[in-house]
TORPA-4810 file (N, C-alpha, C, O; in nm, 3 decimals):
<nodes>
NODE_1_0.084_-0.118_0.000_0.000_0.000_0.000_0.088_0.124_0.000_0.196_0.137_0.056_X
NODE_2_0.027_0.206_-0.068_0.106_0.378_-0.049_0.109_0.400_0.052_0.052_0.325_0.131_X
NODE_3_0.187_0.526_0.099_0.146_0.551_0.230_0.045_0.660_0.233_-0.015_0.705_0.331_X
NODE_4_0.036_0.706_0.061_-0.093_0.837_0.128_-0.236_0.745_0.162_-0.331_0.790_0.227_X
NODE_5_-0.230_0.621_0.109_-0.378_0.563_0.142_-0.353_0.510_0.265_-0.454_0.518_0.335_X
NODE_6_-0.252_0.454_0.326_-0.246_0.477_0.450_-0.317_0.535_0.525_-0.414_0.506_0.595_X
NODE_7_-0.235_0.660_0.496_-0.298_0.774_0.577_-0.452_0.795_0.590_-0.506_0.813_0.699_X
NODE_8_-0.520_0.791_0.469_-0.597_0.762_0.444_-0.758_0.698_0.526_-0.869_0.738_0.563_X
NODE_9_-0.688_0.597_0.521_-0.747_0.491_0.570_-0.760_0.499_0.693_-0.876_0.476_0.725_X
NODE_10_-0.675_0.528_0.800_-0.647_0.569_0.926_-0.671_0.677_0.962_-0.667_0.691_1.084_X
NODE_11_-0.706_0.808_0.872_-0.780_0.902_0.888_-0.915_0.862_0.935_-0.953_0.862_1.052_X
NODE_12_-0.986_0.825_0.821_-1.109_0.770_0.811_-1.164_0.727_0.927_-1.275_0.763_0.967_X
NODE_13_-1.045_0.602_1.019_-1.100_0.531_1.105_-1.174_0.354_1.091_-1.234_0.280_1.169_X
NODE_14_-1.137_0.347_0.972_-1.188_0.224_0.878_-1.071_0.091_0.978_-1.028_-0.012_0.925_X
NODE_15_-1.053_0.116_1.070_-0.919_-0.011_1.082_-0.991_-0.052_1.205_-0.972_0.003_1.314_X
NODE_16_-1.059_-0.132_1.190_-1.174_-0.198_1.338_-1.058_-0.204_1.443_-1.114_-0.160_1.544_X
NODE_17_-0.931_-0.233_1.477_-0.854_-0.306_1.567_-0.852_-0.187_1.631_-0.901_-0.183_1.744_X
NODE_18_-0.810_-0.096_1.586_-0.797_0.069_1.621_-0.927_0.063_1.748_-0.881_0.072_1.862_X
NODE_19_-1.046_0.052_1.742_-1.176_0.115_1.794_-1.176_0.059_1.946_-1.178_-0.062_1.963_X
NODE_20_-1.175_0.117_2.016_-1.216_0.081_2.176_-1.356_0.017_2.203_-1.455_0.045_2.135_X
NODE_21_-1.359_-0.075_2.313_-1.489_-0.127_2.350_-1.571_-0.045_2.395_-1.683_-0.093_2.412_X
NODE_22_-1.557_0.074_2.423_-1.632_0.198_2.474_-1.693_0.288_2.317_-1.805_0.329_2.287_X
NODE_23_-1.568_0.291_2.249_-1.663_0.328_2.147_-1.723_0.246_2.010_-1.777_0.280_1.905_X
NODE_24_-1.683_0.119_2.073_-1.813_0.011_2.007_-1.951_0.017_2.060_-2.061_0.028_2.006_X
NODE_25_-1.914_0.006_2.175_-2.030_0.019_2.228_-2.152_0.151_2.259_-2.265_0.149_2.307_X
NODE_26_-2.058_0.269_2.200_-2.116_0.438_2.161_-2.213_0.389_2.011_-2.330_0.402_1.977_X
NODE_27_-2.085_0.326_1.946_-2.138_0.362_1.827_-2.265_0.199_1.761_-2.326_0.191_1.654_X
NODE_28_-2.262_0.115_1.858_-2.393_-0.002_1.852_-2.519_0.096_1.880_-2.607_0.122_1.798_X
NODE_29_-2.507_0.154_2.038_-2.603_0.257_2.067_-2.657_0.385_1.965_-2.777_0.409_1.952_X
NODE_30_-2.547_0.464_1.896_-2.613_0.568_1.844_-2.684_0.476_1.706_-2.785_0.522_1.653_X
NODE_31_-2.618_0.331_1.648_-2.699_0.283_1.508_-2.846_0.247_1.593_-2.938_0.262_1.513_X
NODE_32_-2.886_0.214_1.701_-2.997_0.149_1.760_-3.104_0.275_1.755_-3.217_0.256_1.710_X
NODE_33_-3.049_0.444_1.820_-3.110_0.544_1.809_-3.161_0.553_1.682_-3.281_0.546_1.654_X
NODE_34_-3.034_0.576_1.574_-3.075_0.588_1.443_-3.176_0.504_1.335_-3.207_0.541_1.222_X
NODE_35_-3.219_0.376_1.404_-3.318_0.293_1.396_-3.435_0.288_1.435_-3.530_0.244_1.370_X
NODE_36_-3.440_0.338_1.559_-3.547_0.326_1.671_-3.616_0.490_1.619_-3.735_0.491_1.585_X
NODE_37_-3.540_0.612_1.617_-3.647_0.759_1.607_-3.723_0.730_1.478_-3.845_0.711_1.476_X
NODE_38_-3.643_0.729_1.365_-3.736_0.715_1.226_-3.861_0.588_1.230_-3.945_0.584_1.140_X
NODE_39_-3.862_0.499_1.332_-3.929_0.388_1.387_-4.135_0.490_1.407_-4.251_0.482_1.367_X
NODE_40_-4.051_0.566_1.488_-4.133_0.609_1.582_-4.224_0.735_1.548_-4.326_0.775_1.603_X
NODE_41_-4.154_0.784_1.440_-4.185_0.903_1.355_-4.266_0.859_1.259_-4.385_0.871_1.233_X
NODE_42_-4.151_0.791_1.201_-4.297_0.749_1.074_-4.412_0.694_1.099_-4.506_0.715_1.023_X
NODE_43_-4.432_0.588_1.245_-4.564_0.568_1.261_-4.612_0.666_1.335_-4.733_0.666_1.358_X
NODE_44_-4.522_0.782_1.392_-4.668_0.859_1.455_-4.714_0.959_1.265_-4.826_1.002_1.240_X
NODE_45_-4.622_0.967_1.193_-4.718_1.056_1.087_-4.813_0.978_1.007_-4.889_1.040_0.932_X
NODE_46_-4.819_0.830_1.015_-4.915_0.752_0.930_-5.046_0.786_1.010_-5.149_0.831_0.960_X
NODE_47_-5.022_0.753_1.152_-5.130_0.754_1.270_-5.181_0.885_1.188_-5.263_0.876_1.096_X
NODE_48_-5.120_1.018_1.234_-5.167_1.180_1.162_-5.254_1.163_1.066_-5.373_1.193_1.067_X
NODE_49_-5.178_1.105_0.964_-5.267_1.128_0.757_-5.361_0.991_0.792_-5.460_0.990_0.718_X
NODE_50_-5.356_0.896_0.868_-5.516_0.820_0.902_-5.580_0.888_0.906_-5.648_0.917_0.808_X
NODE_51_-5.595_0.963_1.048_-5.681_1.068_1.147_-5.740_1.206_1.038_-5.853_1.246_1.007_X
NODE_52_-5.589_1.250_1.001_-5.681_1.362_0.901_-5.757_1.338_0.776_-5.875_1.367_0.756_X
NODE_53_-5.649_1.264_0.674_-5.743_1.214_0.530_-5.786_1.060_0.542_-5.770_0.996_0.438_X
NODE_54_-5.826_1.004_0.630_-5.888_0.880_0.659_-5.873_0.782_0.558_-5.828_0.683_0.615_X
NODE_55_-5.888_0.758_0.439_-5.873_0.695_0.330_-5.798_0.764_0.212_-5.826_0.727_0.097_X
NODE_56_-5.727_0.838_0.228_-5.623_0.919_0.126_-5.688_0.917_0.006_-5.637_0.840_-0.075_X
NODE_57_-5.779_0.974_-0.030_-5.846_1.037_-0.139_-5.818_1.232_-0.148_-5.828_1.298_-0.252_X
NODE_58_-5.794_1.273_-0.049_-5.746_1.425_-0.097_-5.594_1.438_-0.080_-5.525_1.541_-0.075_X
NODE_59_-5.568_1.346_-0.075_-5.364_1.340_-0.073_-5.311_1.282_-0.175_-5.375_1.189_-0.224_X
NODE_60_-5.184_1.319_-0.232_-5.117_1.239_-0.341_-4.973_1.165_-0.273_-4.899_1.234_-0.203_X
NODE_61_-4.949_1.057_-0.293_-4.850_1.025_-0.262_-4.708_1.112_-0.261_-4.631_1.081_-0.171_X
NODE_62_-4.684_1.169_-0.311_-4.565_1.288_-0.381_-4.579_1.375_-0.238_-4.501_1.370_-0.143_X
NODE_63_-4.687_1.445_-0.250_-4.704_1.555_-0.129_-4.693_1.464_0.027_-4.631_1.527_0.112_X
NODE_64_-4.718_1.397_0.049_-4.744_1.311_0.166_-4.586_1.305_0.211_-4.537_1.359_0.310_X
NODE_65_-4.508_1.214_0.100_-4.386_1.230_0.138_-4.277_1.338_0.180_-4.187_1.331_0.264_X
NODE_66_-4.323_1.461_0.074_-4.233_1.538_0.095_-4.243_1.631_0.213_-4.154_1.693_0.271_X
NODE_67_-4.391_1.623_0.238_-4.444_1.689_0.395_-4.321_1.612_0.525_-4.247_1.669_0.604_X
NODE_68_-4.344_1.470_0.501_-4.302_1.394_0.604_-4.128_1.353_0.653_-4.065_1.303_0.747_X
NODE_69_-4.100_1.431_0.479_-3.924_1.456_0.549_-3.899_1.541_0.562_-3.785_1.544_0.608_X
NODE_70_-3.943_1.641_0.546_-3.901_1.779_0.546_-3.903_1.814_0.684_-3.813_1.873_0.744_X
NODE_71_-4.064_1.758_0.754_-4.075_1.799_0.892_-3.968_1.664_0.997_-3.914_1.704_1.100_X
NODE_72_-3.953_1.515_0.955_-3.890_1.451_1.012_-3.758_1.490_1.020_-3.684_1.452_1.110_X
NODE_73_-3.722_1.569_0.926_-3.530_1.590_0.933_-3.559_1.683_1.018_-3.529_1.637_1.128_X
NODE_74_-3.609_1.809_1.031_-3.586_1.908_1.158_-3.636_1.847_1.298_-3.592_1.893_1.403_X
NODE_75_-3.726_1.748_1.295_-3.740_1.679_1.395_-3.609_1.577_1.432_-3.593_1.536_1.547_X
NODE_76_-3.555_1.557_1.367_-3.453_1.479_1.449_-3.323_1.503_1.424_-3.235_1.421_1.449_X
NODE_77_-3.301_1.637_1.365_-3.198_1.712_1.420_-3.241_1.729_1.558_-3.170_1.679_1.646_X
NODE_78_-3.351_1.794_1.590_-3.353_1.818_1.707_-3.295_1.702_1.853_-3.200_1.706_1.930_X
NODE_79_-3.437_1.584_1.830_-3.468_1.465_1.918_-3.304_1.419_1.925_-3.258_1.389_2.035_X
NODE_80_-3.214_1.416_1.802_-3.084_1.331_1.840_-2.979_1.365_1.908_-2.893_1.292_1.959_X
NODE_81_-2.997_1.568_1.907_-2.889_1.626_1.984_-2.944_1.637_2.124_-2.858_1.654_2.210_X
NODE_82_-3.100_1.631_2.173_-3.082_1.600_2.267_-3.084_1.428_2.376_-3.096_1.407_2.496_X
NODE_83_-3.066_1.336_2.251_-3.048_1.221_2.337_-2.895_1.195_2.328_-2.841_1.088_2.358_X
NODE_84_-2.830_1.309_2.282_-2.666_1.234_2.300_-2.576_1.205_2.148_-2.458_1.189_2.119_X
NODE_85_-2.657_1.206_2.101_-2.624_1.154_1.927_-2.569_1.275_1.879_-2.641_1.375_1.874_X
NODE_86_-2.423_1.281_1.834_-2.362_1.383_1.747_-2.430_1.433_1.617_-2.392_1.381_1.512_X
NODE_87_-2.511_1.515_1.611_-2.532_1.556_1.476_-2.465_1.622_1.378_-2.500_1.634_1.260_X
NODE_88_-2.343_1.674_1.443_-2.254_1.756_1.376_-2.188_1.591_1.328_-2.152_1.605_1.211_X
NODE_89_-2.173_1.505_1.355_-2.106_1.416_1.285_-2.147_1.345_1.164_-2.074_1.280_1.089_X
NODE_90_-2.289_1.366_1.152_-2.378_1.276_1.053_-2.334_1.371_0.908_-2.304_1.490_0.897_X
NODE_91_-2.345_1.252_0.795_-2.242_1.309_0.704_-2.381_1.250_0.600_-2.472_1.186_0.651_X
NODE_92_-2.379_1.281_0.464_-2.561_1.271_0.358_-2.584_1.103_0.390_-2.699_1.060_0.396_X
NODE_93_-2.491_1.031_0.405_-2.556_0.872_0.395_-2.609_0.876_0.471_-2.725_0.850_0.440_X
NODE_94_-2.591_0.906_0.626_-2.644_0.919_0.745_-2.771_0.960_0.763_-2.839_0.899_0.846_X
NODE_95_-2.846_1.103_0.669_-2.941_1.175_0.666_-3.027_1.074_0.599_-3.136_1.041_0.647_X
NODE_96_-2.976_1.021_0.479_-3.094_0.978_0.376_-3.096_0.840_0.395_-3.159_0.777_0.310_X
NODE_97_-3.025_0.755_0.513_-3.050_0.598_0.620_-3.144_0.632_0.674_-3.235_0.550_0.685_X
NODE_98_-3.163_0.817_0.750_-3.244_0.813_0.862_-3.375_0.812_0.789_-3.453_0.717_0.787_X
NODE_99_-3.397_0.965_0.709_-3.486_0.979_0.624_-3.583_0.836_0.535_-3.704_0.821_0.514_X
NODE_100_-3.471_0.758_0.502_-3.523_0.662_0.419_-3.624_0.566_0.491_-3.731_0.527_0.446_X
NODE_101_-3.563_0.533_0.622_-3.591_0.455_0.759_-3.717_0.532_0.765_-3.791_0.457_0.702_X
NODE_102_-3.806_0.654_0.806_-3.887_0.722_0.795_-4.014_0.681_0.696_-4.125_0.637_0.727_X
NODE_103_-3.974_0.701_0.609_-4.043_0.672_0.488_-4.129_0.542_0.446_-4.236_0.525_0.387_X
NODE_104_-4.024_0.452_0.508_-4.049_0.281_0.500_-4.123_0.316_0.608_-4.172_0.425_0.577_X
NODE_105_-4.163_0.285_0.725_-4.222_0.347_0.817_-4.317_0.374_0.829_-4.411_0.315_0.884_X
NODE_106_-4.308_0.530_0.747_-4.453_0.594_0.746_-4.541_0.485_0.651_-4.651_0.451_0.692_X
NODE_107_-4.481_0.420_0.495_-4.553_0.350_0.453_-4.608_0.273_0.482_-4.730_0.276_0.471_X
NODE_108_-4.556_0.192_0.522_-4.574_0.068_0.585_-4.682_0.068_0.731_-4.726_-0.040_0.771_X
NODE_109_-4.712_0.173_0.788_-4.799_0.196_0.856_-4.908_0.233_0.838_-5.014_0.184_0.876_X
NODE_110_-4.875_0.374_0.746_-5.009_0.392_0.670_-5.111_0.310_0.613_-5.233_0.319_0.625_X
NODE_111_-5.016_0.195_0.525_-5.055_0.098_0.455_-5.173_0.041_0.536_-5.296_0.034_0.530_X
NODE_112_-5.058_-0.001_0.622_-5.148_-0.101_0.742_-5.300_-0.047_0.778_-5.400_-0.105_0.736_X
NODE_113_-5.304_0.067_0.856_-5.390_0.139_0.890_-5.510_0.152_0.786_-5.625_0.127_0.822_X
NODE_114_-5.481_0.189_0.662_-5.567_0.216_0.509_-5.629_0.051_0.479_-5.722_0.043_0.399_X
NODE_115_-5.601_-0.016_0.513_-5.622_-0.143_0.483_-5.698_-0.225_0.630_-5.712_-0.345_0.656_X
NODE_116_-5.730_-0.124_0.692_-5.800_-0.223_0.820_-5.972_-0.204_0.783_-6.056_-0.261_0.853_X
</nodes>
């Protein structure tokens, strides 16, 4: 190997042997957060568009979504800096895991709900 990919690489943090059991165990916890809020979000906004458009006849799929990330990303900027979760660290994969996580979510609930 070069040594600028070296460097590289060890910048990054990519070398598992490197990582402490303390911050394995930071970073098991913040993927569990990052699982668990978009969990919890997307079914409380399916619960919402039940309650308001009951059978989604005055909603389009397009609008539904874009309502529901727009308000979930400022929502959990918020919810993550105050449970401990670095937000200054989250880098676009991070946003659009959480976001995406959301989405599946909200569908998948909605679904449920529209179908009882």
């Amino acid at each position: 190997m070069t040594e600028t990919r070296q460097k590289a690489e060890t910048k990054k943090g990519s070398d598992p042997e490197n990582i402490t059991p303390e911050e394995k165990k930071r970073l098991l916890i913040w993927g569990i957060k990052k699982t668990v809020v978009p969990a919890f979000i997307g079914a409380f906004f399916a619960i919402i568009f039940f309650l308001k458009f009951e059978y989604a006849k005055d909603v389009t799929w397009f609008s539904a979504f874009l309502l529901v990330i727009l308000i979930s990303y400022y929502v959990q900027r918020f919810t993550y800096s105050t449970m401990g979760v670095k937000v200054n660290e989250f880098e676009i994969k991070d946003w659009l895991y959480v976001e995406f996580m959301t989405i599946i979510f909200f569908m998948v609930s909605w679904t449920l709900l529209l179908n009882n």
